[in-house]
mmCIF file as Biopython writes it, N, C-alpha, C and O atoms, coordinates in Angstrom:
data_model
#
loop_
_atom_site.group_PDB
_atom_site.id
_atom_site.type_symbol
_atom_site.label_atom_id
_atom_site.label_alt_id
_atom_site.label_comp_id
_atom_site.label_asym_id
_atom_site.label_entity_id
_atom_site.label_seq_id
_atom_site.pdbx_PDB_ins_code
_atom_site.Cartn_x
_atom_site.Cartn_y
_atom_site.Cartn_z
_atom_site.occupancy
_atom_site.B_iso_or_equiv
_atom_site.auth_seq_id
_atom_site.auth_asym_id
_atom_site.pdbx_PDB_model_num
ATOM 1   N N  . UNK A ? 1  ? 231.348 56.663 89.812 1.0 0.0 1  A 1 
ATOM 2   C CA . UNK A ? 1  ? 230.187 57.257 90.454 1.0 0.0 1  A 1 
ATOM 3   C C  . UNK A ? 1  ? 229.630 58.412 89.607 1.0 0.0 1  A 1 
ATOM 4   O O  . UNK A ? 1  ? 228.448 58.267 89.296 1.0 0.0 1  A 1 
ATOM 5   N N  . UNK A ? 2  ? 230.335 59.712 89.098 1.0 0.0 2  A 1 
ATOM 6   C CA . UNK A ? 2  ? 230.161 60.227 88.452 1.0 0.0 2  A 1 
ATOM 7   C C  . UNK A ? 2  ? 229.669 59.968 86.908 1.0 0.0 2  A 1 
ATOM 8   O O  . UNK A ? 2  ? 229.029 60.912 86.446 1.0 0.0 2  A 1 
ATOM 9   N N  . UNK A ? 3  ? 229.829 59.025 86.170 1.0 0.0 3  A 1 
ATOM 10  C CA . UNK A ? 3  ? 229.550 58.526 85.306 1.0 0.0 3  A 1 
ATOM 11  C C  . UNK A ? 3  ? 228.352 57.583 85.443 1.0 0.0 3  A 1 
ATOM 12  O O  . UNK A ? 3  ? 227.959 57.232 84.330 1.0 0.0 3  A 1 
ATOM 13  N N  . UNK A ? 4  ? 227.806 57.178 86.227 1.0 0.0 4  A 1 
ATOM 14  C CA . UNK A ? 4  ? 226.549 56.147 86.494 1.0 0.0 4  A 1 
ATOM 15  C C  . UNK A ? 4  ? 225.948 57.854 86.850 1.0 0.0 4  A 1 
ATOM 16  O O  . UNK A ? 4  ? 225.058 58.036 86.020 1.0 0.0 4  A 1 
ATOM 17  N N  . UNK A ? 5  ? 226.042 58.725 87.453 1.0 0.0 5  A 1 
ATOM 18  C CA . UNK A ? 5  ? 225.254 59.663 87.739 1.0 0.0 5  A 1 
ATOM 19  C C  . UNK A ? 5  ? 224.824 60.520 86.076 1.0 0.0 5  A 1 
ATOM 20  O O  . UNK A ? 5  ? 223.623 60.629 85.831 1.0 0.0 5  A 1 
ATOM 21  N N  . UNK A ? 6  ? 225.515 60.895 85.373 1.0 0.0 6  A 1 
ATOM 22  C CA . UNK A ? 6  ? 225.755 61.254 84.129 1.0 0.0 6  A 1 
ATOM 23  C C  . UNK A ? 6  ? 225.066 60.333 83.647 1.0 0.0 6  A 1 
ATOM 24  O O  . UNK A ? 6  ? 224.340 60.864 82.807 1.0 0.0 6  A 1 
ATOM 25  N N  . UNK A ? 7  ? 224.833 59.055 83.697 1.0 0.0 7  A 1 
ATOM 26  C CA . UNK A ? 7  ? 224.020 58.053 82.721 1.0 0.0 7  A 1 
ATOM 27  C C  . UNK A ? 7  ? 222.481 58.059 83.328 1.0 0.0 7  A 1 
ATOM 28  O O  . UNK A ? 7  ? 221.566 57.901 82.519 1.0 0.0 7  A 1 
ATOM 29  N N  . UNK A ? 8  ? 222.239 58.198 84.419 1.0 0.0 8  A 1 
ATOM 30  C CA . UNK A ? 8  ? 221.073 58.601 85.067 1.0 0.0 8  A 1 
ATOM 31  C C  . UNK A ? 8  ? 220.205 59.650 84.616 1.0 0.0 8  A 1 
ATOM 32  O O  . UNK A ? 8  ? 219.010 59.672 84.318 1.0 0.0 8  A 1 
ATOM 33  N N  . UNK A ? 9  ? 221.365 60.756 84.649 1.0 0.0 9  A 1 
ATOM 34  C CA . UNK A ? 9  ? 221.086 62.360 84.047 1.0 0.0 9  A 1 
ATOM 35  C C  . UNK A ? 9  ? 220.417 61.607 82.374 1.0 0.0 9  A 1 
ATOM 36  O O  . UNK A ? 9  ? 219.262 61.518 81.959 1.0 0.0 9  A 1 
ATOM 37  N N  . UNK A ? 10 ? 221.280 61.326 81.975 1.0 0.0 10 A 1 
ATOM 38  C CA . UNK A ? 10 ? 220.894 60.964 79.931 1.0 0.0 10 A 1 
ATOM 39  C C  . UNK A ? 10 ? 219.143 60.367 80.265 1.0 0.0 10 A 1 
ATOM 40  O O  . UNK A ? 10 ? 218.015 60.793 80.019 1.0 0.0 10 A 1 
ATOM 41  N N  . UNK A ? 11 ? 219.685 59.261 80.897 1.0 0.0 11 A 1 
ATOM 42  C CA . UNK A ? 11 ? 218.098 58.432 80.950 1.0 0.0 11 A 1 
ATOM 43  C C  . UNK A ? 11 ? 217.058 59.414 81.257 1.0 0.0 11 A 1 
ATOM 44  O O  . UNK A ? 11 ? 216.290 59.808 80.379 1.0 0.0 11 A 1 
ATOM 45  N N  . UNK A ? 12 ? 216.989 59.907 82.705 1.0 0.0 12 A 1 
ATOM 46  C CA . UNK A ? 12 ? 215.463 60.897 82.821 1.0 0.0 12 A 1 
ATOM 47  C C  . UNK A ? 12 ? 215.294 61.942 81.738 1.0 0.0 12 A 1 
ATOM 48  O O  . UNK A ? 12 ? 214.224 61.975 81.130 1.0 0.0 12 A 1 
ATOM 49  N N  . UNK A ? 13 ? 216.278 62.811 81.442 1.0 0.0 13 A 1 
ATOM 50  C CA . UNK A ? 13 ? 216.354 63.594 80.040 1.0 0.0 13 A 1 
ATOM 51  C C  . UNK A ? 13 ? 215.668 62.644 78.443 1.0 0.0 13 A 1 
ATOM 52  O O  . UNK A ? 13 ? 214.965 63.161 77.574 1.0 0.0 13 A 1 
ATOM 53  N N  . UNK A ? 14 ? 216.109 61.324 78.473 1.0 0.0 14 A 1 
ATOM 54  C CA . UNK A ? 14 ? 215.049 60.894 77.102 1.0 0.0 14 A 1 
ATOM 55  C C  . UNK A ? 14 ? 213.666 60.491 77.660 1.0 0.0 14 A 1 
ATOM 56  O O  . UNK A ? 14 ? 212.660 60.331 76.968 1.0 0.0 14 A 1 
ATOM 57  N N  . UNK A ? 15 ? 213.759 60.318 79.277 1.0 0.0 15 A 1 
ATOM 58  C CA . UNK A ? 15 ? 212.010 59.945 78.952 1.0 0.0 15 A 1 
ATOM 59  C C  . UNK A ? 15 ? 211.459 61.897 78.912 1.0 0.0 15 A 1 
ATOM 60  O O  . UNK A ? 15 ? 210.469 62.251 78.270 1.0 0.0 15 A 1 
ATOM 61  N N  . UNK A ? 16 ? 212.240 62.784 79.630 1.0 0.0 16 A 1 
ATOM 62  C CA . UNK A ? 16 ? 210.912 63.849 79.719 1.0 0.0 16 A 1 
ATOM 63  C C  . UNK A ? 16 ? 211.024 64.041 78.222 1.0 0.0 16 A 1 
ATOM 64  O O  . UNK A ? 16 ? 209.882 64.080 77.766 1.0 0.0 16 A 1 
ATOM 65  N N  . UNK A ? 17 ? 212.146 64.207 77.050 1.0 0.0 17 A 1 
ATOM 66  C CA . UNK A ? 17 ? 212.055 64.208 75.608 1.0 0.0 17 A 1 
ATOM 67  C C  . UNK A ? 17 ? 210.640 63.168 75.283 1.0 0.0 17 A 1 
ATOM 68  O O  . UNK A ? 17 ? 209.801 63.543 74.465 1.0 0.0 17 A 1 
ATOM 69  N N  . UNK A ? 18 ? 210.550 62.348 75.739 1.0 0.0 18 A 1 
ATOM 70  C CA . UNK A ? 18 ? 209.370 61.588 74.936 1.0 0.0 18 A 1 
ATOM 71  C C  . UNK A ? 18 ? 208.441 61.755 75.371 1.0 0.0 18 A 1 
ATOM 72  O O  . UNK A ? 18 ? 207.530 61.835 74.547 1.0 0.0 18 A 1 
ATOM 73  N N  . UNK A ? 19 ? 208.028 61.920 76.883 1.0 0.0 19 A 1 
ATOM 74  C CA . UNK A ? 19 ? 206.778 62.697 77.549 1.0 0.0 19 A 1 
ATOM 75  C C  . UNK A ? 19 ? 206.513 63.814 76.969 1.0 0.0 19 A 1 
ATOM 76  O O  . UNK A ? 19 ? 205.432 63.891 76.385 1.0 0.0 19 A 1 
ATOM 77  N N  . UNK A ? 20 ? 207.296 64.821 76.968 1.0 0.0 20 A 1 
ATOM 78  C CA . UNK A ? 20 ? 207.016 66.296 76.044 1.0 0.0 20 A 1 
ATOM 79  C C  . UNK A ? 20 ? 206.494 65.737 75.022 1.0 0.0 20 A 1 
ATOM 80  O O  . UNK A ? 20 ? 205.265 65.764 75.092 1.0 0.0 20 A 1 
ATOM 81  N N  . UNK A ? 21 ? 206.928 65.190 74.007 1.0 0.0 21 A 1 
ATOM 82  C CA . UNK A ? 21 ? 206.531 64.730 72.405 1.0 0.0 21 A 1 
ATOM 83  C C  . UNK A ? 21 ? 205.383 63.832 72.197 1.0 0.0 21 A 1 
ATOM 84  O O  . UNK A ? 21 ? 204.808 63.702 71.117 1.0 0.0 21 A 1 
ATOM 85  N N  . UNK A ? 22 ? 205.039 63.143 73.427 1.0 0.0 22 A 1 
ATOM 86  C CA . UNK A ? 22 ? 203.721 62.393 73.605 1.0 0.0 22 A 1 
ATOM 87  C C  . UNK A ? 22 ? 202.690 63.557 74.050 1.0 0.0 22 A 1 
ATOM 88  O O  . UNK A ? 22 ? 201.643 63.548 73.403 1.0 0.0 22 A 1 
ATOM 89  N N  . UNK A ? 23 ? 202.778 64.325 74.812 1.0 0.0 23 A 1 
ATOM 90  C CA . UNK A ? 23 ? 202.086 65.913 74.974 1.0 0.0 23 A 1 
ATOM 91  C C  . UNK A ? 23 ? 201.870 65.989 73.592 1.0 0.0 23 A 1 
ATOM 92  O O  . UNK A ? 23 ? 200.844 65.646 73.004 1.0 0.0 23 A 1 
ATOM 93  N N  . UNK A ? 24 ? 203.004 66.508 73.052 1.0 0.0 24 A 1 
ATOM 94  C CA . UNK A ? 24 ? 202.420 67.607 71.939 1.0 0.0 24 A 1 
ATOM 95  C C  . UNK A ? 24 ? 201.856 66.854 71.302 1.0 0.0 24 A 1 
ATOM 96  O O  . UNK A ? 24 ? 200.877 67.424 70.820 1.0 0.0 24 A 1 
ATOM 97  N N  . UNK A ? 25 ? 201.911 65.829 70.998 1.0 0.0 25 A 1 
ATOM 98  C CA . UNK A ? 25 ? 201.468 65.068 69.678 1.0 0.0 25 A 1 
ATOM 99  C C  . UNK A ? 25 ? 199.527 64.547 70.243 1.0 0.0 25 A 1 
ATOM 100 O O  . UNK A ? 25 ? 198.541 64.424 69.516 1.0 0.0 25 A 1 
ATOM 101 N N  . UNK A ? 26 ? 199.633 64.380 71.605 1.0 0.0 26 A 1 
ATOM 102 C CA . UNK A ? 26 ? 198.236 64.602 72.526 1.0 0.0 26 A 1 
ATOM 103 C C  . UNK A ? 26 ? 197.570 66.043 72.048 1.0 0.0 26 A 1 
ATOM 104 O O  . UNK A ? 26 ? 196.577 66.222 71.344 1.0 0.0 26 A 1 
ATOM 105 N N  . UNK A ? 27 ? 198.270 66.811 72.541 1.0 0.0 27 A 1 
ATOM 106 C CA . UNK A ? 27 ? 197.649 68.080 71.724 1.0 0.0 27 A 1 
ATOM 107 C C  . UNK A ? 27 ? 197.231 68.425 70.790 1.0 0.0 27 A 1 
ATOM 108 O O  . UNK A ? 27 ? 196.149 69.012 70.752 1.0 0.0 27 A 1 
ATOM 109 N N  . UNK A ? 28 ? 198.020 68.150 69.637 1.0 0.0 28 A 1 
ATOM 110 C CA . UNK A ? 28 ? 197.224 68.537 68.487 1.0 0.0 28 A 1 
ATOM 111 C C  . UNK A ? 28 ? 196.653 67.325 68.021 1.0 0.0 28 A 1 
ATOM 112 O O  . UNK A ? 28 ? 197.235 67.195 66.944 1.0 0.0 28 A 1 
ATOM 113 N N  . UNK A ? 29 ? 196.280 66.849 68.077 1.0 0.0 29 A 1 
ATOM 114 C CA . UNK A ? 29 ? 195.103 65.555 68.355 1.0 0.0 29 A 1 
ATOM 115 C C  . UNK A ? 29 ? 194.086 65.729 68.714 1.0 0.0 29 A 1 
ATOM 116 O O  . UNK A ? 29 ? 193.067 65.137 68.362 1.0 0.0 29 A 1 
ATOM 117 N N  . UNK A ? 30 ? 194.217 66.738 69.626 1.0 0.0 30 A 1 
ATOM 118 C CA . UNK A ? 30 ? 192.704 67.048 70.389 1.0 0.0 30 A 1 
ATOM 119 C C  . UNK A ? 30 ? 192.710 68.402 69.956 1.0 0.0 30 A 1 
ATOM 120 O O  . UNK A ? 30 ? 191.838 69.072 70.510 1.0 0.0 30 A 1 
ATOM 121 N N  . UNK A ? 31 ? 193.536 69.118 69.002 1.0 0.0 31 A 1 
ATOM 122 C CA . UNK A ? 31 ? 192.964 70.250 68.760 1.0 0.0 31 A 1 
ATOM 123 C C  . UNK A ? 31 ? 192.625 69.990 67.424 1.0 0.0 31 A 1 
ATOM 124 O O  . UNK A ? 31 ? 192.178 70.894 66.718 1.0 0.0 31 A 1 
ATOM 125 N N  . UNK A ? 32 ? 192.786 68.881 67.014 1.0 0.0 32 A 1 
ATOM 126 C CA . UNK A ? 32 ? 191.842 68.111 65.217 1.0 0.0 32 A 1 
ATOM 127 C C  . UNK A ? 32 ? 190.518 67.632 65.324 1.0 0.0 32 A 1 
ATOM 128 O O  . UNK A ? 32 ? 189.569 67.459 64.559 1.0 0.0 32 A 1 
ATOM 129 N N  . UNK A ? 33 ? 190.891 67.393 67.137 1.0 0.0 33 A 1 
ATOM 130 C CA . UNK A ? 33 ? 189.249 66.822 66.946 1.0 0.0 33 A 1 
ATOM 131 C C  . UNK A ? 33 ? 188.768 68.541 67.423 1.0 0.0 33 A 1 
ATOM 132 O O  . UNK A ? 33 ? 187.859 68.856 66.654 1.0 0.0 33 A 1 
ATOM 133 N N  . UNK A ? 34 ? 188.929 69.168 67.948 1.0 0.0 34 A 1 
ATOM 134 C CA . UNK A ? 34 ? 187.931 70.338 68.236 1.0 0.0 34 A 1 
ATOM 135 C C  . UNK A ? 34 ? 187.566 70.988 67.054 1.0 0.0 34 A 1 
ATOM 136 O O  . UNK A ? 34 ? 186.389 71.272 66.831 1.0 0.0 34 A 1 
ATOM 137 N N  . UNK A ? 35 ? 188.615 71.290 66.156 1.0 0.0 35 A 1 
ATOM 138 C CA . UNK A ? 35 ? 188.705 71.870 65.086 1.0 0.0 35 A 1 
ATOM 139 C C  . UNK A ? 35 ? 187.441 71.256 64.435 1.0 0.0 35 A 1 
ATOM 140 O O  . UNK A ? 35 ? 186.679 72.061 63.901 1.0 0.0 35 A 1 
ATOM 141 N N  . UNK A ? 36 ? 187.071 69.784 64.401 1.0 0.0 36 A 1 
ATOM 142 C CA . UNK A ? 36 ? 186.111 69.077 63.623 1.0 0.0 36 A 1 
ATOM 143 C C  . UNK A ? 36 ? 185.333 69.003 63.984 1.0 0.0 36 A 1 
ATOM 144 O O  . UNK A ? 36 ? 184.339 68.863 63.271 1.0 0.0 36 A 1 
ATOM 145 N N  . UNK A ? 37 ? 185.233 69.056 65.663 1.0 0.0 37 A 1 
ATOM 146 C CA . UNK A ? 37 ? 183.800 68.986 66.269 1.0 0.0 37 A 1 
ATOM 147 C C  . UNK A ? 37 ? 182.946 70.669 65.665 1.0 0.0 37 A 1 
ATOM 148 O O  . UNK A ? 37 ? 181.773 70.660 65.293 1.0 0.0 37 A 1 
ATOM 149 N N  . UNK A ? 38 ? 183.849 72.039 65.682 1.0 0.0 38 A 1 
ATOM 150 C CA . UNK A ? 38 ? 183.756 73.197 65.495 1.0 0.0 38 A 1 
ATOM 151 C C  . UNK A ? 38 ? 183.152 73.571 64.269 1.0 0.0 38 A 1 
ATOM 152 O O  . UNK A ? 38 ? 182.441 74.535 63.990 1.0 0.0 38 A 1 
ATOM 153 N N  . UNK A ? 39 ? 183.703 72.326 63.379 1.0 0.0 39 A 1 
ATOM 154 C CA . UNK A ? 39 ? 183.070 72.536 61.832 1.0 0.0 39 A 1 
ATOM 155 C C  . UNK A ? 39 ? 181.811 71.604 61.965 1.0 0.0 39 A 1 
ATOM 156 O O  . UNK A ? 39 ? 180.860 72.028 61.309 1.0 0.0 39 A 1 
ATOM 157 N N  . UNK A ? 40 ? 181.649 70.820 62.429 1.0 0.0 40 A 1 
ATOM 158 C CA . UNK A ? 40 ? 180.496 70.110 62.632 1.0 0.0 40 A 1 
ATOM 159 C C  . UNK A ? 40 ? 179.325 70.620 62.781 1.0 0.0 40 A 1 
ATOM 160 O O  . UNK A ? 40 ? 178.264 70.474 62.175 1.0 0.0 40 A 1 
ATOM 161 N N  . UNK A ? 41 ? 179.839 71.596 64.175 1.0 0.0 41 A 1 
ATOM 162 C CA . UNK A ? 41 ? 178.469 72.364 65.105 1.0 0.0 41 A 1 
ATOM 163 C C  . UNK A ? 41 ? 177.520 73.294 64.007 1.0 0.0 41 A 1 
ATOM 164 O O  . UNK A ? 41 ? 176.301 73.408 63.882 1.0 0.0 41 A 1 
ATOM 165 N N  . UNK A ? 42 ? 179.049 74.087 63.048 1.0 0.0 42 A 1 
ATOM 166 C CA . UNK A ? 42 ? 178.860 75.175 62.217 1.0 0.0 42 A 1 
ATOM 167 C C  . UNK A ? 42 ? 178.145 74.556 61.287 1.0 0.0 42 A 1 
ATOM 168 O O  . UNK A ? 42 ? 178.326 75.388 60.398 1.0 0.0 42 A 1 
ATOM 169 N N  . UNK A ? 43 ? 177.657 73.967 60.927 1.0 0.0 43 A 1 
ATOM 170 C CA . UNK A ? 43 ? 177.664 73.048 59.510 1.0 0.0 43 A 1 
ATOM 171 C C  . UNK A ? 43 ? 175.993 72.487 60.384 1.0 0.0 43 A 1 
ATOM 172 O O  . UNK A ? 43 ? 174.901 72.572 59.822 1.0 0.0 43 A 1 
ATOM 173 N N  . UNK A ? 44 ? 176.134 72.107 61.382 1.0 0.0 44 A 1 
ATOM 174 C CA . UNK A ? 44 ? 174.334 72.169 61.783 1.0 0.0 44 A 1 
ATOM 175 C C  . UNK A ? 44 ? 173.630 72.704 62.239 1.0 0.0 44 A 1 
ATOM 176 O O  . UNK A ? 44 ? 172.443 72.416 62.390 1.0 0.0 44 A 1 
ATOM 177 N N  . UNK A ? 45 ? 174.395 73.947 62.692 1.0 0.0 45 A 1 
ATOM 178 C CA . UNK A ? 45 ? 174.027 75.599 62.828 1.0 0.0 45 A 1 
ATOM 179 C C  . UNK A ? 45 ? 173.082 76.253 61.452 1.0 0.0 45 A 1 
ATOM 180 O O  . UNK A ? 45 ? 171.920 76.657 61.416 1.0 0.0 45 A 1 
ATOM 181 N N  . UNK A ? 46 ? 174.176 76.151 60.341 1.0 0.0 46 A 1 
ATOM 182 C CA . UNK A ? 46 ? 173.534 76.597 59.032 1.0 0.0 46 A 1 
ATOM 183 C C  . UNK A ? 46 ? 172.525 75.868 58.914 1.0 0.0 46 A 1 
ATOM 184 O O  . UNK A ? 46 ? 171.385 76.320 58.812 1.0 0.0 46 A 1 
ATOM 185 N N  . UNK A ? 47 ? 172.845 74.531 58.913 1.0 0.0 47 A 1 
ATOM 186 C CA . UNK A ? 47 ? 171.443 74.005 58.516 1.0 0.0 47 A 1 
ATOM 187 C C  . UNK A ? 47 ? 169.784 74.336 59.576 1.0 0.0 47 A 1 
ATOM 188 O O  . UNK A ? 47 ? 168.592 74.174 59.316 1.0 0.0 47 A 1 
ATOM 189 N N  . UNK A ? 48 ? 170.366 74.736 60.524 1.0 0.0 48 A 1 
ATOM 190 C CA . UNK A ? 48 ? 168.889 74.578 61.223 1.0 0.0 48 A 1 
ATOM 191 C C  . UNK A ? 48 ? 168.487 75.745 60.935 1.0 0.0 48 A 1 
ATOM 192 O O  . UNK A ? 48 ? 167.267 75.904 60.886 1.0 0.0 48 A 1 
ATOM 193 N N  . UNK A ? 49 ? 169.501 77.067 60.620 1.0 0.0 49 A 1 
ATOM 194 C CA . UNK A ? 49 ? 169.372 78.160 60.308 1.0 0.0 49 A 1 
ATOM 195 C C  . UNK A ? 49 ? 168.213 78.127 59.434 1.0 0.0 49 A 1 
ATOM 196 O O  . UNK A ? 49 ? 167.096 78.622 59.590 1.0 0.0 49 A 1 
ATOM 197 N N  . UNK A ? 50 ? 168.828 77.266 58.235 1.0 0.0 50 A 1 
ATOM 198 C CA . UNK A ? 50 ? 168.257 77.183 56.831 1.0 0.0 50 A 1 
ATOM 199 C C  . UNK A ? 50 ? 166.909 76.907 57.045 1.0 0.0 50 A 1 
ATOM 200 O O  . UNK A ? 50 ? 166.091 77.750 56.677 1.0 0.0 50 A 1 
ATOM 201 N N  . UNK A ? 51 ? 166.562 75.967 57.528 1.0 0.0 51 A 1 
ATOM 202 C CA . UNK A ? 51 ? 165.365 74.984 57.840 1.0 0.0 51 A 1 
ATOM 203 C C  . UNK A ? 51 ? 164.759 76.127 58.335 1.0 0.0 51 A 1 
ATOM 204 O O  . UNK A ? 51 ? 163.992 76.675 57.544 1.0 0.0 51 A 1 
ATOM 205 N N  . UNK A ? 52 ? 164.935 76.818 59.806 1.0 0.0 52 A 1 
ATOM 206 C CA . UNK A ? 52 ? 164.473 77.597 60.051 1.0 0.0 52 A 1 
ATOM 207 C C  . UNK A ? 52 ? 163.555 79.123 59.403 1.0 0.0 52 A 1 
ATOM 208 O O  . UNK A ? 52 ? 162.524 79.612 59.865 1.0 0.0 52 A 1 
ATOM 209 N N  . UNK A ? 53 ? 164.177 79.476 58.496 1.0 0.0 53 A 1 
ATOM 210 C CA . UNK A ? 53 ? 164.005 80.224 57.878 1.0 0.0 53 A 1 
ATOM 211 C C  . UNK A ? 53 ? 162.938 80.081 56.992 1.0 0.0 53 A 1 
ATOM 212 O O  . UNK A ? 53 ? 161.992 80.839 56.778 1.0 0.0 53 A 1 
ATOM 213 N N  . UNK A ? 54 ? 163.388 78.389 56.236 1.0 0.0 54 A 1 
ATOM 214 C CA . UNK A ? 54 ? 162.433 78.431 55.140 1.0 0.0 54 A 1 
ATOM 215 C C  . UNK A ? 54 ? 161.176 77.911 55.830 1.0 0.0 54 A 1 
ATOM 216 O O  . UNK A ? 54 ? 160.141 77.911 55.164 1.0 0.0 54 A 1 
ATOM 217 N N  . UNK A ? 55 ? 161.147 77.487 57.035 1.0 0.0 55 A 1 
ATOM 218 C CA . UNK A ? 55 ? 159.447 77.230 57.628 1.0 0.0 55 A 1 
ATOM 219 C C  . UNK A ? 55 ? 158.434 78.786 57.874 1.0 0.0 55 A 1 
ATOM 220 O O  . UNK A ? 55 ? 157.212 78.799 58.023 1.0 0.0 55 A 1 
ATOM 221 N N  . UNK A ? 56 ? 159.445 80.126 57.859 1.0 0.0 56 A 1 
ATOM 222 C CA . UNK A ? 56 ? 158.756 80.858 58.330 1.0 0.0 56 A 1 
ATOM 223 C C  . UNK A ? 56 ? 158.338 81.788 57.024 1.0 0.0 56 A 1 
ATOM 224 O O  . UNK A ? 56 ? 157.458 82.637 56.886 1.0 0.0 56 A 1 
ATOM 225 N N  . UNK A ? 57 ? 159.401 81.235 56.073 1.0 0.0 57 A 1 
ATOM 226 C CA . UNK A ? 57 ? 158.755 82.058 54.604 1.0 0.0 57 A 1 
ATOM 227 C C  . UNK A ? 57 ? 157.550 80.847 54.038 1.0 0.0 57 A 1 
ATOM 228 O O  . UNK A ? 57 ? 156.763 81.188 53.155 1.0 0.0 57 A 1 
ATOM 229 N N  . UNK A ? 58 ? 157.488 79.302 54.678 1.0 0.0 58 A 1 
ATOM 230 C CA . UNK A ? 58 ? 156.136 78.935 54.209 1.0 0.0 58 A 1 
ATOM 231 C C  . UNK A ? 58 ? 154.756 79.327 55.233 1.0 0.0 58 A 1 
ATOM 232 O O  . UNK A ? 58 ? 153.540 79.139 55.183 1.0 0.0 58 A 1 
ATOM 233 N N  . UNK A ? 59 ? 155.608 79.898 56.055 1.0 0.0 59 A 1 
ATOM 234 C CA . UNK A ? 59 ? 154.100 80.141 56.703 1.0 0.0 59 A 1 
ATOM 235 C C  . UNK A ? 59 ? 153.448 81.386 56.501 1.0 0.0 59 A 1 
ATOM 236 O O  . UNK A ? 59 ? 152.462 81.567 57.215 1.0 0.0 59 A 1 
ATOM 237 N N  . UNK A ? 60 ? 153.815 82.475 55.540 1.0 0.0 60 A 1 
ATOM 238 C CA . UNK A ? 60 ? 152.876 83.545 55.847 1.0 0.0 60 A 1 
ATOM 239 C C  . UNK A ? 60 ? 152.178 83.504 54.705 1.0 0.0 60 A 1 
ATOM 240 O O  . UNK A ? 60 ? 151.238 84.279 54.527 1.0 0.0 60 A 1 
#
């Protein structure tokens, strides 16, 4: 009895080990894509910046 209980114990202990590790590995997954969405935004930020700018030095 004790030993089927102990083997019970092992089993739920490797799935939350692989749930945790499916987390983290979820996580920084989605913090690669933010990271890229972040450089993205920045990157068409400058540009509209740019654009911006140079329409108002052709207009005067």
């Amino acid at each position: 009895m004790i030993q089927k209980e102990a083997q019970e114990a092992e089993t739920k202990a490797r799935d939350w080990k692989l749930a945790l590790l499916e987390a983290k590995k979820a996580q920084e997954e989605d913090s690669t894509e933010r990271e890229e969405a972040q450089h993205d935004a920045d990157h068409t930020a400058a540009q509209l910046e740019k654009t911006g700018s140079d329409h108002s030095s052709n207009a005067g």
